[in-house]
C-alpha atoms as a printed R data frame, in Angstrom:
    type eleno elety resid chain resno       x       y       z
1   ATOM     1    CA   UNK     A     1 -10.359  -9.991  18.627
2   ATOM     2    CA   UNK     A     2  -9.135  -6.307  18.951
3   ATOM     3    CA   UNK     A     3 -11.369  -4.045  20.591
4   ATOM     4    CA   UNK     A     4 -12.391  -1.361  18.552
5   ATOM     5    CA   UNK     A     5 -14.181   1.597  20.484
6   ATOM     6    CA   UNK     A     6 -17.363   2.963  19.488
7   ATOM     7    CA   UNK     A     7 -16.164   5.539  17.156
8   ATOM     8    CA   UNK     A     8 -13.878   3.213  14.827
9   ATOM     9    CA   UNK     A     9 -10.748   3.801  16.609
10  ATOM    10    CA   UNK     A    10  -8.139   1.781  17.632
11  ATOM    11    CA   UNK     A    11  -4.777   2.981  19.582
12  ATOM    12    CA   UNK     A    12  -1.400   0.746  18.046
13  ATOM    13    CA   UNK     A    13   0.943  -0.798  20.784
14  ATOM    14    CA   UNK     A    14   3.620   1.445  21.233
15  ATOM    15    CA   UNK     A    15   5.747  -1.729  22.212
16  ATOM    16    CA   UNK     A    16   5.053  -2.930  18.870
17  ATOM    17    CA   UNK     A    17   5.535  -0.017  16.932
18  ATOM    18    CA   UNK     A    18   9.278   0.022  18.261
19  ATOM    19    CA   UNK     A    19   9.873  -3.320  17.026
20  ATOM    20    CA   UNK     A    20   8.773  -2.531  13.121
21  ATOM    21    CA   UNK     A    21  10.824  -0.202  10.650
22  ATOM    22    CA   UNK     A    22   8.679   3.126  11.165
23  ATOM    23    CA   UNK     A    23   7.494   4.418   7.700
24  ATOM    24    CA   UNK     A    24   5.114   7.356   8.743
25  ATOM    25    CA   UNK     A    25   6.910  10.077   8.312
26  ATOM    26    CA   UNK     A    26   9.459   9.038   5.876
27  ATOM    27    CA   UNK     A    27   7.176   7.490   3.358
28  ATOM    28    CA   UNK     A    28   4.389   8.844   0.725
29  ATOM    29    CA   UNK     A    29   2.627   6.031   1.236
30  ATOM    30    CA   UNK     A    30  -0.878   5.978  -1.114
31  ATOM    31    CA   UNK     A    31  -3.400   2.923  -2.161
32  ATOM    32    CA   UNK     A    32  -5.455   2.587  -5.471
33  ATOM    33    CA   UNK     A    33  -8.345   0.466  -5.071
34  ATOM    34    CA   UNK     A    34 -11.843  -0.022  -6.977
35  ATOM    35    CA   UNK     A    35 -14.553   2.501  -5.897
36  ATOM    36    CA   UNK     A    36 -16.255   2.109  -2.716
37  ATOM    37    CA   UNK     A    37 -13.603  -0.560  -1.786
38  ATOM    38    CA   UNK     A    38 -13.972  -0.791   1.995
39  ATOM    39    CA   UNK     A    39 -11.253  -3.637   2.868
40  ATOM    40    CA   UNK     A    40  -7.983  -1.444   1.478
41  ATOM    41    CA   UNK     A    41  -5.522  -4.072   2.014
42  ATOM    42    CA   UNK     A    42  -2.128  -3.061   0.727
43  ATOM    43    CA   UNK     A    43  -0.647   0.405  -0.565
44  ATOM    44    CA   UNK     A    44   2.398   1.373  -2.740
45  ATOM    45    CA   UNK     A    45   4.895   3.901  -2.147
46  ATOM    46    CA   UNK     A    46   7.537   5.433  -4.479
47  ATOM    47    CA   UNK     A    47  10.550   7.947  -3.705
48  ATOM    48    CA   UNK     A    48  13.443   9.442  -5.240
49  ATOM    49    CA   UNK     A    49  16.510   8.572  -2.792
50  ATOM    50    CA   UNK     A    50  19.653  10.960  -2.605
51  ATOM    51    CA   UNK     A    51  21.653   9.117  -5.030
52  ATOM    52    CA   UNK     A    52  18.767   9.188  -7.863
53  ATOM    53    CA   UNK     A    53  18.213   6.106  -7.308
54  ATOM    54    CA   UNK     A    54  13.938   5.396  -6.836
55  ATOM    55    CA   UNK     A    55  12.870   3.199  -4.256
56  ATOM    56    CA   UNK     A    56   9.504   0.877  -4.507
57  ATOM    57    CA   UNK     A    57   7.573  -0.003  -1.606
58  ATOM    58    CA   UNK     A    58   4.444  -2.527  -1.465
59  ATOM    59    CA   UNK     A    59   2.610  -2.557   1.503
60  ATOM    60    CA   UNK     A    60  -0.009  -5.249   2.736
61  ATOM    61    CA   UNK     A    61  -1.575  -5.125   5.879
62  ATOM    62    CA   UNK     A    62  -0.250  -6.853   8.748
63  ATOM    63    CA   UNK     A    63  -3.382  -9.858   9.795
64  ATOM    64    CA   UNK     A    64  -1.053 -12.004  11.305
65  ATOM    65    CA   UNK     A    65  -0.438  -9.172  14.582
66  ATOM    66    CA   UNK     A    66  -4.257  -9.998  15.108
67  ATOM    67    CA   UNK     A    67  -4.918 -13.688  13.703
68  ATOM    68    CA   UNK     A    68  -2.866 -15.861  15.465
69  ATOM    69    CA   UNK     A    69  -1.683 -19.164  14.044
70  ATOM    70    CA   UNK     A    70  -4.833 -21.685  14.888
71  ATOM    71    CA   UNK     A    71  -6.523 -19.188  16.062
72  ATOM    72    CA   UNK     A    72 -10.372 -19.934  15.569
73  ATOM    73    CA   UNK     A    73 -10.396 -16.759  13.299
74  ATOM    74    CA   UNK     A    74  -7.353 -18.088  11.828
75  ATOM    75    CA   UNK     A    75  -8.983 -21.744  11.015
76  ATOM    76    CA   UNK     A    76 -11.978 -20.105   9.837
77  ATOM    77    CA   UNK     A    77 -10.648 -17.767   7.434
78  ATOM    78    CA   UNK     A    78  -8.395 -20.772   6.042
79  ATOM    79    CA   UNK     A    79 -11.348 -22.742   5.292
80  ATOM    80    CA   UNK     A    80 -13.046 -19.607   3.713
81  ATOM    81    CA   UNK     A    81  -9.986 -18.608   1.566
82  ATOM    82    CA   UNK     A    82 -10.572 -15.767   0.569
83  ATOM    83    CA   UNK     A    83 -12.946 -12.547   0.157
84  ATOM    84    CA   UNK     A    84 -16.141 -13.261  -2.052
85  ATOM    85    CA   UNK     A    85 -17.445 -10.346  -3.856
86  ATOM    86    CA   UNK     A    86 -21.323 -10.713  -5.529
87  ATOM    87    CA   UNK     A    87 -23.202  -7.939  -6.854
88  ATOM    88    CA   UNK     A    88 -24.979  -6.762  -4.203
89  ATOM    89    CA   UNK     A    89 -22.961  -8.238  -1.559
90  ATOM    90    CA   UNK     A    90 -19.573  -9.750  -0.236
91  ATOM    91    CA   UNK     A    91 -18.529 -12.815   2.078
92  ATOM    92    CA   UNK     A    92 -15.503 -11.647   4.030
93  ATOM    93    CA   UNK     A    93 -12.698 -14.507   4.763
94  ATOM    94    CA   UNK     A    94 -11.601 -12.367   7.881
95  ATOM    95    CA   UNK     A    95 -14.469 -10.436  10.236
96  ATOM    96    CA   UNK     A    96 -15.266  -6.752   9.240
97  ATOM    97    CA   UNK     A    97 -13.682  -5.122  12.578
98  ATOM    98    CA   UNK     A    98 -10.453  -6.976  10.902
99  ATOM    99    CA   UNK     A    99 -11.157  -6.539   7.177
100 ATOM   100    CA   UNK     A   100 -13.189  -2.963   6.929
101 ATOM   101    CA   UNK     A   101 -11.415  -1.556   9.887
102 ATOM   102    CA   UNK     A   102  -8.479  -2.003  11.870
103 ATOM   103    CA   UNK     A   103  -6.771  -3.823   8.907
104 ATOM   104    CA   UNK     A   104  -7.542  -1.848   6.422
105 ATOM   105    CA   UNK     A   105  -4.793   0.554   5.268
106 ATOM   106    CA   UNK     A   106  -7.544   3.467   5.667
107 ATOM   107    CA   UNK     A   107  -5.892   6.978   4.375
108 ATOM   108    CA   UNK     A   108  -4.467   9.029   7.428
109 ATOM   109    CA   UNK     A   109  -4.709   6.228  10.035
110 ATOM   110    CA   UNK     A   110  -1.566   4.803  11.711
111 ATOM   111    CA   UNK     A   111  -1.664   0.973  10.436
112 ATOM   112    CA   UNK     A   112   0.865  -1.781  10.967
113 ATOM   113    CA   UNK     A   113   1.778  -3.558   7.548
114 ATOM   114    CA   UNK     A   114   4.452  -6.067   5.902
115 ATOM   115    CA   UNK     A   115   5.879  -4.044   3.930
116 ATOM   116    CA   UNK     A   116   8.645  -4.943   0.582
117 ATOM   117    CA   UNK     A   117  10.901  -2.010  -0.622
118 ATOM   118    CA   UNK     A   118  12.829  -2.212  -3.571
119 ATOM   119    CA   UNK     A   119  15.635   0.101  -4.238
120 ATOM   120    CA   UNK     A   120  16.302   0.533  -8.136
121 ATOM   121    CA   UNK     A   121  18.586   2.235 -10.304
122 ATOM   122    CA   UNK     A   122  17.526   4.720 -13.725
123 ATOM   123    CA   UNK     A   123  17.131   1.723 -15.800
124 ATOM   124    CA   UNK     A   124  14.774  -0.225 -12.906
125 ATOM   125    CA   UNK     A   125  16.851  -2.699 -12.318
126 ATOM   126    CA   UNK     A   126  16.511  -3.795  -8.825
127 ATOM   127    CA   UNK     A   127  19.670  -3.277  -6.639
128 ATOM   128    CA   UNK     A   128  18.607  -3.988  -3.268
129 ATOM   129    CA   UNK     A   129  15.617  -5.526  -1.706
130 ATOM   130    CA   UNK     A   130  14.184  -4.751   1.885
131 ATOM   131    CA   UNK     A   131  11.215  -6.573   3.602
132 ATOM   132    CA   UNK     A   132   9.668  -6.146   7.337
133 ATOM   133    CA   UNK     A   133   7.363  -5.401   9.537
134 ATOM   134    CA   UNK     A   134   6.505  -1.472   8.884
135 ATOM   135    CA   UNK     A   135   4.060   1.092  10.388
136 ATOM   136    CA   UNK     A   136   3.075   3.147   7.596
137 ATOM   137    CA   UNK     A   137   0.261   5.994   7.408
138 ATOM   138    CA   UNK     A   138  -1.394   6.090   3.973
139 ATOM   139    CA   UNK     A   139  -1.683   9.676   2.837
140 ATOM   140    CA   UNK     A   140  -3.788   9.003  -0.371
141 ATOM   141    CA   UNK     A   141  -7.057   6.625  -1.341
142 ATOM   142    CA   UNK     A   142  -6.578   6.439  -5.375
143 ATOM   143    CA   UNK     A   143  -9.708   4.731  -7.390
144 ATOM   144    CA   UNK     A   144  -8.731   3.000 -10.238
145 ATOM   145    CA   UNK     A   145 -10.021   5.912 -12.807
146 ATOM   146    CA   UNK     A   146  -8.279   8.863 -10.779
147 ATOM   147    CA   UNK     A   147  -4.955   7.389 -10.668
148 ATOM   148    CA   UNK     A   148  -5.409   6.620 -14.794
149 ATOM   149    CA   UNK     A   149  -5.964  10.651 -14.855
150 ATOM   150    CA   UNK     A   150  -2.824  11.568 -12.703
151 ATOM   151    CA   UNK     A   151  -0.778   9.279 -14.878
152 ATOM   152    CA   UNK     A   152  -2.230  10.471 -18.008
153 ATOM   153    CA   UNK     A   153  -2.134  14.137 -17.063
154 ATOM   154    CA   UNK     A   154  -5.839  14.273 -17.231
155 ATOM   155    CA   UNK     A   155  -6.899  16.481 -14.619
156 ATOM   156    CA   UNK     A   156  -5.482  16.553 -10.913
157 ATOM   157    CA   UNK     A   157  -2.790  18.778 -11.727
158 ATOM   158    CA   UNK     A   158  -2.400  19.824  -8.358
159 ATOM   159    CA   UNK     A   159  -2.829  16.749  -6.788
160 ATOM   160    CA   UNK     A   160   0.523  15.265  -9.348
161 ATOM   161    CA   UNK     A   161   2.635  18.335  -8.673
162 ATOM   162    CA   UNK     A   162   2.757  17.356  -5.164
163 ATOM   163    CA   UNK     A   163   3.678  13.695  -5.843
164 ATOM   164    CA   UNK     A   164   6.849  14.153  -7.268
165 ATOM   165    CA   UNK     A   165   7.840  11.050  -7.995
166 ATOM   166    CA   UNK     A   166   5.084  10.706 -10.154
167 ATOM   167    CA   UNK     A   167   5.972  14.357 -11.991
168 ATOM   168    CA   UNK     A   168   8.423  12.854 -14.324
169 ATOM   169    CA   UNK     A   169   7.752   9.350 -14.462
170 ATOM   170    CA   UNK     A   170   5.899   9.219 -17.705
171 ATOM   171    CA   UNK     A   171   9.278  11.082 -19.527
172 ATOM   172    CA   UNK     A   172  11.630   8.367 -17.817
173 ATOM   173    CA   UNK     A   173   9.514   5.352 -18.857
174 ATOM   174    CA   UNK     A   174   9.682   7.352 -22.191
175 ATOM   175    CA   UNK     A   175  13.342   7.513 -22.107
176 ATOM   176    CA   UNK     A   176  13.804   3.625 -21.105
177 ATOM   177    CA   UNK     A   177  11.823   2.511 -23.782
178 ATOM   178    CA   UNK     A   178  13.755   4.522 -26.762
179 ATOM   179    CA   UNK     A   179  17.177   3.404 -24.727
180 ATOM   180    CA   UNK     A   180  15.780  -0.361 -25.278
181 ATOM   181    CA   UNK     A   181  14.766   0.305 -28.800
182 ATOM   182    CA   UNK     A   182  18.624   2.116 -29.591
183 ATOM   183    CA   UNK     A   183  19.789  -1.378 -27.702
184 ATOM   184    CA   UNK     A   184  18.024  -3.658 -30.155
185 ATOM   185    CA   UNK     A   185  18.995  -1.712 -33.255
């Protein structure tokens, strides 16, 4: 197991870091998650490249640099399968210093992840496909219900104008679905 100092933090490998495609600085990197979720495991990113083309990125955090393969943490969380979630409670497949903490794509922390990144043209169709090892910094926690109001212009005005690949998304989807209706006519 990592060790994780007293006040949560945990240094990355430099080493390592040179080895992975580095997405901090290049990427708006954000997750939406249920409130008061504590395990954030992946995050999505979108940008508008030179060309106009847009390109998708899902990231999931990277377990495997900690749990290696037959590893007792590894056997155990196979045999536990997943995450439970109760009412009051939750059964973790992976210990909290993993799941809650050094895993967990936590907004503003340096994080190693396995990431996917899709380039696509105006229509969305997907023209080239990239997937890695990534270090990635997650500049935004999104619940559920505040990323509903960003997309629906509800609020969080100011918090949209500075995502601006999300300022005109809602006229593009717009656009693609009258250009598929025109299409079908």
């Amino acid at each position: 197991m990592p060790v994780v100092m007293s006040d949560n933090s945990w240094i990355i490998d430099s080493n390592e870091t040179a080895s992975r495609r580095d997405l901090r600085e290049s990427h708006l990197i954000y997750s939406i998650d249920p409130k008061g979720c504590e395990d954030v495991d992946d995050a999505l990113s979108v940008r508008r490249l030179e060309n106009g083309h847009i390109e998708l990125g899902v990231h999931i955090a990277d377990v495997t640099y900690f749990v290696k393969p037959n590893s007792y943490t590894d056997r155990d969380a196979r045999a536990r399968g997943n995450t439970v979630y109760l009412a009051d409670r939750r059964y973790d497949m992976l210990p909290s210093v993993l799941s809650s903490n050094i895993c967990s794509l936590i907004s503003n922390v340096d994080r190693f992840a396995v990431s996917v990144l899709w380039v696509l043209d105006k229509h969305y169709n997907v023209l080239d496909v990239w997937y890695g090892r990534t270090v990635i910094n997650s500049s935004f926690k999104f619940t559920y219900e505040v990323a509903q109001e960003i997309i629906d212009g509800k609020g969080f005005v100011e918090l949209r104008s500075d995502i601006t690949e999300l300022q005109n998304l809602d006229l593009q989807i717009a656009e693609i679905g009258r250009a598929s209706c025109r299409e079908r006519v």
